[in-house]
C-alpha positions in Angstrom: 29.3 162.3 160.2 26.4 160.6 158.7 23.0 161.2 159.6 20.2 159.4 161.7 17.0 161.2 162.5 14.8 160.7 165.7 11.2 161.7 166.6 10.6 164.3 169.1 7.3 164.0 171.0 8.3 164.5 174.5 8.7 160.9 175.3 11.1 160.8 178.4 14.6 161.2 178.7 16.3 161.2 175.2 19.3 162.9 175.5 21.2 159.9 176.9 20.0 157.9 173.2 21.5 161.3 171.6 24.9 160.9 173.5 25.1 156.5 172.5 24.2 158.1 169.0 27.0 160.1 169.2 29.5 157.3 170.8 28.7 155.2 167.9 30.3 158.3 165.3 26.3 159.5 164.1 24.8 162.8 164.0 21.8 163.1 165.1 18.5 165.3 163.5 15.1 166.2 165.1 11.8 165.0 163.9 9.7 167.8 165.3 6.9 167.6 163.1 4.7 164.9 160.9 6.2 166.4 157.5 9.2 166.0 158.7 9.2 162.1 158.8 9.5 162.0 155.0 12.7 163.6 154.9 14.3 160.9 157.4 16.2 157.8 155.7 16.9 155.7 159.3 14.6 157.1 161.9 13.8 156.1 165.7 11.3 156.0 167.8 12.2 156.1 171.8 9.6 156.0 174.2 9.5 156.2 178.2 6.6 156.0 179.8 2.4 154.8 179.8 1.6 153.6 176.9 -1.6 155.5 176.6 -0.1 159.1 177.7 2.9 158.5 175.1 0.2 156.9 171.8 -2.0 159.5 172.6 0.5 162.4 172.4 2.1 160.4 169.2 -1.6 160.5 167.8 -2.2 164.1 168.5 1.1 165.4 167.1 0.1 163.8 163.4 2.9 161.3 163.2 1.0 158.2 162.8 0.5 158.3 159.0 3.7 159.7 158.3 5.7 157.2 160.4 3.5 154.0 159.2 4.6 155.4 155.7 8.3 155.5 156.4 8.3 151.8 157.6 5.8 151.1 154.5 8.7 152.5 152.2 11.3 150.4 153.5 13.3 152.4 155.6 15.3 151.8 158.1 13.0 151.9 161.6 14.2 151.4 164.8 11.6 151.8 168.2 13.1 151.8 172.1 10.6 150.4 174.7 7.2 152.1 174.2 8.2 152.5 170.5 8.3 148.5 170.2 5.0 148.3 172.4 3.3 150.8 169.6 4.1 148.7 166.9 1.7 146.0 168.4 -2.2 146.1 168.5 -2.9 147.7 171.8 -2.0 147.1 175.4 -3.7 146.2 178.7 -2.1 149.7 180.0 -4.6 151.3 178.2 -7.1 148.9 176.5 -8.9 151.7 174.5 -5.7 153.3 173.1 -4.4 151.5 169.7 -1.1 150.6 168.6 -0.1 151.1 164.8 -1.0 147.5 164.5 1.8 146.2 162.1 2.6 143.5 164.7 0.0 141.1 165.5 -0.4 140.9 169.6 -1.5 142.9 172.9 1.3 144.0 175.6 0.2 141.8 179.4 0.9 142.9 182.8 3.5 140.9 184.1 2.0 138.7 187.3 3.1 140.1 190.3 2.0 137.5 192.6 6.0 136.2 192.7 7.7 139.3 191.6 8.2 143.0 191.3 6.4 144.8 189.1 7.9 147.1 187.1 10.3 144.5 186.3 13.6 147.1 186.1 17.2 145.6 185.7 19.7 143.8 183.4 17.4 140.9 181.6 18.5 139.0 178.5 17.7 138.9 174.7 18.3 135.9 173.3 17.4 134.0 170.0 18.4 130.7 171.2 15.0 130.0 172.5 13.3 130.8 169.2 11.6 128.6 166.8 12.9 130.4 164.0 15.5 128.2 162.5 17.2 131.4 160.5 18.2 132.8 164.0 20.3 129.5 163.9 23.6 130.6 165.1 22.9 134.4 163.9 23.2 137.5 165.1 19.8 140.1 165.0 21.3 143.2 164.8 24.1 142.5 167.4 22.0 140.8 169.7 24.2 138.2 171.6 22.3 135.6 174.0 25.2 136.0 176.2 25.1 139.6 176.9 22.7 141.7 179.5 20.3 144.5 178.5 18.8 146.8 180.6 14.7 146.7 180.9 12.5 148.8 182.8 8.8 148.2 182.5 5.5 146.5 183.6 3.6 145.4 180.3 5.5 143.1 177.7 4.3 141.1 175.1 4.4 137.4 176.2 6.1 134.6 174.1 4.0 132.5 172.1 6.4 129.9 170.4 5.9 130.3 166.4 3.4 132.8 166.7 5.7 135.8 165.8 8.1 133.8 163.9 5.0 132.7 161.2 5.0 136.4 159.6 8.5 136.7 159.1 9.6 138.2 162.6 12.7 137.7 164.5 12.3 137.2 167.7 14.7 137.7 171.4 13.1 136.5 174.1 13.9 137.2 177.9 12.5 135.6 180.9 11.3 137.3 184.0 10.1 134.5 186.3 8.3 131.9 185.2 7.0 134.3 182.1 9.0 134.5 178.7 8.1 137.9 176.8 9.4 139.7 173.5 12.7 141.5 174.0 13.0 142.4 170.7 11.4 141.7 167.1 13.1 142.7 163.6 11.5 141.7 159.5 13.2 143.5 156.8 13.9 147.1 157.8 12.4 147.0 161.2 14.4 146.6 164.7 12.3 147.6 168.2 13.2 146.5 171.8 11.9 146.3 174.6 15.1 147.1 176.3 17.2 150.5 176.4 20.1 150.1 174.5 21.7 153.5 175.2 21.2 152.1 179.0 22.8 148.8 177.8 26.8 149.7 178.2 28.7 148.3 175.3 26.3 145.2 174.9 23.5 148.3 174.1 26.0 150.2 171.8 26.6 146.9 169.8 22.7 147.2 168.9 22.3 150.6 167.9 25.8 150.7 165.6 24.9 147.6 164.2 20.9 149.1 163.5 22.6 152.6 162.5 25.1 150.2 159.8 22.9 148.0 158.8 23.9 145.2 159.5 21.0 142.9 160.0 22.6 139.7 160.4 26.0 137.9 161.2 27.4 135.0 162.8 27.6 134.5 166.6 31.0 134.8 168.1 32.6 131.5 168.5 31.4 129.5 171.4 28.5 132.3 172.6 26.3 130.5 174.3 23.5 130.5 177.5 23.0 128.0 180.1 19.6 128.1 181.9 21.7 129.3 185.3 22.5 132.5 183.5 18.8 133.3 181.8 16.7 136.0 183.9 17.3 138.8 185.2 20.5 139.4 187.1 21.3 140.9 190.8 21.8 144.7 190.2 24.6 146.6 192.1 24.1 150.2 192.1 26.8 152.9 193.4 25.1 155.4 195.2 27.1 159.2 195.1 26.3 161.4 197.8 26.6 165.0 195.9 27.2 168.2 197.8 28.8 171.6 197.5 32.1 172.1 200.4 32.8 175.1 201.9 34.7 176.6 198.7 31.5 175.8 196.7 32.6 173.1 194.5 30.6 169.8 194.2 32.2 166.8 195.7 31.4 163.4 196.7 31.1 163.0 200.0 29.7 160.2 202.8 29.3 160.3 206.2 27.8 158.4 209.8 24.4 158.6 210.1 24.6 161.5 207.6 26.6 163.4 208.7 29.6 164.4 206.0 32.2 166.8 208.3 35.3 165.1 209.4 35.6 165.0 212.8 38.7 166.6 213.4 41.0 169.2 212.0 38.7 171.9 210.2 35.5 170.1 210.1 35.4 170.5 206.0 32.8 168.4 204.3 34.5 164.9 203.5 35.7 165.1 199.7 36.1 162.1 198.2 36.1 162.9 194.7 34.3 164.9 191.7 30.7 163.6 190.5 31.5 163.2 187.3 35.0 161.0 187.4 33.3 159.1 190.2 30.0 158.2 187.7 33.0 157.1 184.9 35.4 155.0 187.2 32.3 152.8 188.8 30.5 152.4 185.0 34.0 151.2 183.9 34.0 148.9 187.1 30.7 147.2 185.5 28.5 149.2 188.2 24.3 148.6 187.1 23.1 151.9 187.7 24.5 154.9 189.5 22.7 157.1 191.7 23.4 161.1 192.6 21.8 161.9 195.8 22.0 166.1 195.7 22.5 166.6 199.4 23.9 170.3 198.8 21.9 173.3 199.7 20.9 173.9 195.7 18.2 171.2 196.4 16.1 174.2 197.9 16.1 175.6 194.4 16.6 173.1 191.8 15.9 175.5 189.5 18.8 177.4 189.9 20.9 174.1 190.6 23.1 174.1 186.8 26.1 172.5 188.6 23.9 169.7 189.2 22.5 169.7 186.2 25.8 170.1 184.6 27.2 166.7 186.3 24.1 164.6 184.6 24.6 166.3 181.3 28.6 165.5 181.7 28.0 161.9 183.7 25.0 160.3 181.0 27.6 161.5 177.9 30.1 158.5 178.6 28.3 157.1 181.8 25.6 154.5 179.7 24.0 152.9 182.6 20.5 154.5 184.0 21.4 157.9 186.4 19.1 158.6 189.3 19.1 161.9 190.4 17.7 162.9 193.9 17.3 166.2 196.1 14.5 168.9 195.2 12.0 166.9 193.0 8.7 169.2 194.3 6.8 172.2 193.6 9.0 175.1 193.6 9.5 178.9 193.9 11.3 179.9 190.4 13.8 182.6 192.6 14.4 184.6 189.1 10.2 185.2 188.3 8.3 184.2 191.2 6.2 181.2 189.5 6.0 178.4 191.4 6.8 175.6 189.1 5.6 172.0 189.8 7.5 169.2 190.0 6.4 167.5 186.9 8.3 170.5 185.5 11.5 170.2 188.1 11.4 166.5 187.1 11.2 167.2 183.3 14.3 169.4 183.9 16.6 166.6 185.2 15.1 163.9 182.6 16.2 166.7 179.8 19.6 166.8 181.9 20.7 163.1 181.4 18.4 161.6 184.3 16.5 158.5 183.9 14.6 158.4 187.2 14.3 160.8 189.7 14.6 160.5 193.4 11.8 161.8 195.9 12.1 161.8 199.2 10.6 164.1 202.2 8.0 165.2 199.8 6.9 161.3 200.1 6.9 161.5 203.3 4.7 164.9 203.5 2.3 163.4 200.5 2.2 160.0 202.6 0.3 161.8 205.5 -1.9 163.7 203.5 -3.2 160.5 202.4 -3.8 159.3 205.4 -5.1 162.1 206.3 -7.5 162.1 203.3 -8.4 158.3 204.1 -6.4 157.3 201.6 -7.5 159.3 199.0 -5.3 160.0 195.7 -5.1 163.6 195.3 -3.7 163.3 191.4 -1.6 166.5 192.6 1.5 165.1 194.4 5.0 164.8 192.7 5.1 161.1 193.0 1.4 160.8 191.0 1.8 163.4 188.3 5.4 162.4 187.2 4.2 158.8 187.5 1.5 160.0 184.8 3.8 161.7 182.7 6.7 159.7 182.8 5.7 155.9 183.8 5.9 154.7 187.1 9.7 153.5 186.4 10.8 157.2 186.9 9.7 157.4 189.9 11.9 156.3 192.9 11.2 157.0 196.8 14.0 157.3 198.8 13.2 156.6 202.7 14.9 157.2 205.3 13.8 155.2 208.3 15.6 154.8 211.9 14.4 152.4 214.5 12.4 152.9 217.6 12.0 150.3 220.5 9.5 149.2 222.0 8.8 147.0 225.0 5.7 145.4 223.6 3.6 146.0 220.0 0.4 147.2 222.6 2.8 150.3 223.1 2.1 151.6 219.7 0.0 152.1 216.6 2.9 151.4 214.4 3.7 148.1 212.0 6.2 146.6 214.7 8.3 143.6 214.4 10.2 141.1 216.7 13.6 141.7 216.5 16.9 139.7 216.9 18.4 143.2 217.5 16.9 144.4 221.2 17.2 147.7 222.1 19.1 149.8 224.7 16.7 148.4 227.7 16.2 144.7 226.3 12.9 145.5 224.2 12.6 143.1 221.9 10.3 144.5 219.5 10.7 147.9 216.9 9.2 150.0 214.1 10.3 151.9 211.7 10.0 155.9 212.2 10.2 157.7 209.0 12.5 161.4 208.8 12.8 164.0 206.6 15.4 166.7 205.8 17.9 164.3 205.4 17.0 162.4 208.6 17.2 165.6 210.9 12.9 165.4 211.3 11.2 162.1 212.8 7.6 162.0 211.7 4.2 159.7 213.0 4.7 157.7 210.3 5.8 154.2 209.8 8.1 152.6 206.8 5.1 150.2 206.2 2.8 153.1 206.2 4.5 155.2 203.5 5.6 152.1 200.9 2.5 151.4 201.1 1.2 155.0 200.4 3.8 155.8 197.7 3.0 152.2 196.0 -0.6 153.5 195.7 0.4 157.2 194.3 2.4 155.5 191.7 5.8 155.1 192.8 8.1 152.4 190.6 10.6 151.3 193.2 11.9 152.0 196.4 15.5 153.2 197.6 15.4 151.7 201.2 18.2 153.6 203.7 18.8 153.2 207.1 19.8 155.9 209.3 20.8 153.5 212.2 23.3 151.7 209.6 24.4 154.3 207.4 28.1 154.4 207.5 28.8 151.5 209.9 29.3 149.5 207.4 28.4 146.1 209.1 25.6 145.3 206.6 22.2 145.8 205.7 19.4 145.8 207.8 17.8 142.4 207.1 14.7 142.8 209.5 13.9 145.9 207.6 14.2 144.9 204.5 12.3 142.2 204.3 9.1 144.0 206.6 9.1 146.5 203.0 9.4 143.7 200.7 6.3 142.2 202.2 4.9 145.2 202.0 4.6 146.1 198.9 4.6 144.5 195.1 7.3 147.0 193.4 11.3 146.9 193.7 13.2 147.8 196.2 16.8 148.9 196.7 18.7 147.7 199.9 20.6 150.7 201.0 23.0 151.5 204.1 25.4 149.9 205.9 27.2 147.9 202.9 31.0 147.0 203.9 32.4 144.0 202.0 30.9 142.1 199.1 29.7 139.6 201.5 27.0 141.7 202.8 25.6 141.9 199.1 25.5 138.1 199.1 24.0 138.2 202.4 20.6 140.6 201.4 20.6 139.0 198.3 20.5 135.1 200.1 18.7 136.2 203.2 15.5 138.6 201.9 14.0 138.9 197.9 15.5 142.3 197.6 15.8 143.1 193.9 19.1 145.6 194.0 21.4 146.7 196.6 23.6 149.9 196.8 27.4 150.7 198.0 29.0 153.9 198.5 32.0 154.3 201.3 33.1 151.2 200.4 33.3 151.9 196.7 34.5 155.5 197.4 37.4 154.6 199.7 38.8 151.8 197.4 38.2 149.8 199.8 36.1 147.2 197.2 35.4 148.1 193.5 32.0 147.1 191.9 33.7 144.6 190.0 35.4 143.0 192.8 31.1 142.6 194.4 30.4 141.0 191.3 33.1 138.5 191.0 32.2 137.8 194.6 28.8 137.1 193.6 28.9 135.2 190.5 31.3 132.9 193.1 28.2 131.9 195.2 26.5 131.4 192.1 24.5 134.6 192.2 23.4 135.7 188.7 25.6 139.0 187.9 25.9 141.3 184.3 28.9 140.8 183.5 31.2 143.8 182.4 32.0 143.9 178.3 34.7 146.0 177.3 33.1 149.6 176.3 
């Protein structure tokens, strides 16, 4: 197979680039040190993560000479995400950390006074917006202004019409509100993205085969086009996989009623509803945004020793090229084979090596949540949530929280964040807050929902994976009240979770509240809707959807 060589600088889950490497028939070779770089003919750069953490490390390592060289000599270059951003001058992540500076411009915050920040989802990249009259009905490396790619980050380069286009750049432009930014830029042998094409599904593979070929530029399929109803970014559906072991010790997909996952007659097995793995394939191939493992088996007590989990994401991000969450044991842990305790930064690392692309933390949010508190609010630097945020970017990092409601008669009765609700309680109270739980909703705490979104948002969290024990399995819809007290909460995504039954109940969240995602399970397990079927349903009502292209 012919040969493609990438740079190795611990920069975030790269094994899932490896495997749409691999899908597209090229082998691929490490870059592990700067005198390597000379000996690559197409190399790329990925890059996950703060701008500053990842530059610095990119610094110290010795590559910048070597790799400014490479691109000097006319080789083919490709950079994913941060390796786009170091191209440019500098960003506001990190003002005092340069870029390589061979593209004029500074990477913004986006404004998050109207909109989550990281801005995470299925976004376009389209030339049809450019000033650059070459892009005239062409292609840039594959690029189709009809197709989705998947973005997840907070600082982009904003779109200055001409500006770009003036030294000889090719530009793809997305918009995420109001504000256009750079989604990709390509001159001669050069091709970075914002975006993640191995994340991409086949509109991402399309990219990288036509980078890996060469091919810089062709015509536009017949009659590709965008109308403004179908610019931004689009509605994400995510399929959510409850992961445990049964009784015989193999791991299945499972879901239960307010979490609980035995059948409730005959022999009380754990409810099997299929193997991880197939499960991952058959809702990717169903056009599914992102897909989520929840490890609810008992290996989440020693993730280190969890292979079969780790197993299913090495299996799943192979042919599954969508983002993979993984959840269940992200914390400080006892290694049982030495005796270390290993931090989470290190558990975390694990699962990104694995195929992840964001972890999942849950009770330890809740535990870290009250030690803020009880530290008046002081950062620590030492929980899960703020040192993989460090590492990793605050895009890795999702909360999952599992909240169940408790009446009261008035909001005098308690210190909580309470709300008037059209749902009254068992005795006619008309107001409720939210009490957070832990070990899988088995442990009520003193904490609020608004209390810890607001906690993890400060420690660095990227988005939130909202649940709701009181809905979970019912499927009669999401809770409305509550997702709209979290949205107001806080400034970073969340994910409506719990209680999904039809595809109506998606177009209902999405109408009713400014959720950014929302999640499915029973209903996608039991066949009783496919992920395709919520986006048709969708794109009906005129709800803005990715649509599936043919792997």
């Amino acid at each position: 197979m012919p040969t493609v060589h990438l740079l190795d600088y611990a920069a975030g889950n790269i094994r899932s680039l490896v495997n749409a490497i691999e899908k597209c028939g090229w082998e691929v070779e490490w870059i592990k040190s700067p005198a390597d770089v000379a000996k690559a003919d197409k190399l790329i750069l990925p890059g996950v993560g703060h701008f500053g953490h990842c530059m610095t490390q990119f610094a110290n390592a010795g590559f910048v000479e070597p790799v400014k060289a490479h691109i000097q000599a006319g080789k083919p270059f490709m950079g994913i995400c941060v390796g786009l951003q170091s191209l440019f001058e500098g960003s506001e992540e990190s003002p005092a950390v340069h870029g390589l500076g061979l593209i004029k411009g500074r990477l913004q915050r986006f404004n998050d006074s109207t909109k989550s920040v990281p801005h995470i989802g299925w976004n376009s990249a389209s030339t049809l917006s450019s000033k650059d009259s070459a892009s005239d009905g062409q292609s840039i490396y594959g690029l189709r202004p009809d197709s989705k790619y998947y973005y997840v980050h907070s600082y982009a380069v904003p779109y200055r019409p001409g500006e770009l286009e003036k030294d000889g750049w090719r530009v793809a432009t997305a918009k995420y509100g109001e504000e256009e930014f750079v989604g990709a830029v390509a001159r001669d042998n050069i091709l970075v993205t914002q975006f993640h094409p191995e994340k991409s599904g086949a509109a991402g593979q399309r990219v990288l085969k036509a980078f890996l070929e060469g091919r810089k530029s062709e015509p536009l399929p017949a009659g590709v086009s965008m109308s403004a109803a179908e610019e931004g970014l689009t509605r994400r559906i995510i399929a959510c996989l409850d992961v445990r072991a049964n009784d015989q010790g193999d791991l299945v997909v499972t879901k239960g009623d307010q979490y609980d996952v035995r059948e409730k007659s005959g022999d009380n097995a754990v409810r099997n509803l299929g193997k991880p793995v197939q499960k991952a394939q058959e809702y990717y191939e169903q056009g599914a945004d992102e897909v989520t493992f929840l490890n609810i088996t008992s290996f989440r007590d020693t993730p280190l020793a969890d292979l079969p989990m780790l197993e299913v994401l090495r299996q799943a991000s192979a042919t599954v090229f969508v983002p993979l969450t993984i959840g269940g044991g992200i914390r400080d842990t006892l290694d049982p084979s030495t005796g270390r305790l290993v931090p989470a930064l290190e558990v975390a690392t694990l699962y990104f090596q694995s195929g992840a692309d964001k972890v999942s933390i849950g009770s330890d949010a809740v535990t870290a949540a009250e030690a803020y508190y009880a530290a008046d609010r002081k950062l620590s630097g030492k929980t899960a949530i703020e040192t993989i945020s460090e590492a990793y970017g605050a895009q890795a990092v999702v909360v999952s929280i599992d909240p169940k409601r408790v009446y009261v008669a008035s909001p005098s009765d308690t210190k909580h964040h309470t709300l008037e609700t059209s749902q009254l309680g068992p005795n006619g109270e008309k107001y409720c807050w939210y009490a957070c739980t832990i070990k899988g909703g088995r442990e009520t705490r003193d904490l609020d929902v608004v209390q810890l979104v607001t906690a993890v948002e400060a420690m660095g969290a990227g988005e939130i994976l909202l649940n709701c024990i009181d809905r979970d399995g019912r499927g009669d819809g999401f809770d409305l009240e509550l997702v709209k007290s979290v949205k107001e909460a806080v400034k970073i995504p969340v994910i409506a979770s719990s209680g999904a039954g039809n595809a109506e109940h998606f177009a209902e969240v999405f109408d009713k509240t400014t959720v950014d995602a929302a999640l499915g399970a029973g209903m996608f397990h039991r066949g009783e809707w496919t992920v395709k079927g919520v986006k048709e349903f969708l794109g009906g009502k005129g709800l803005i959807v990715r649509k599936f292209e043919e792997v």
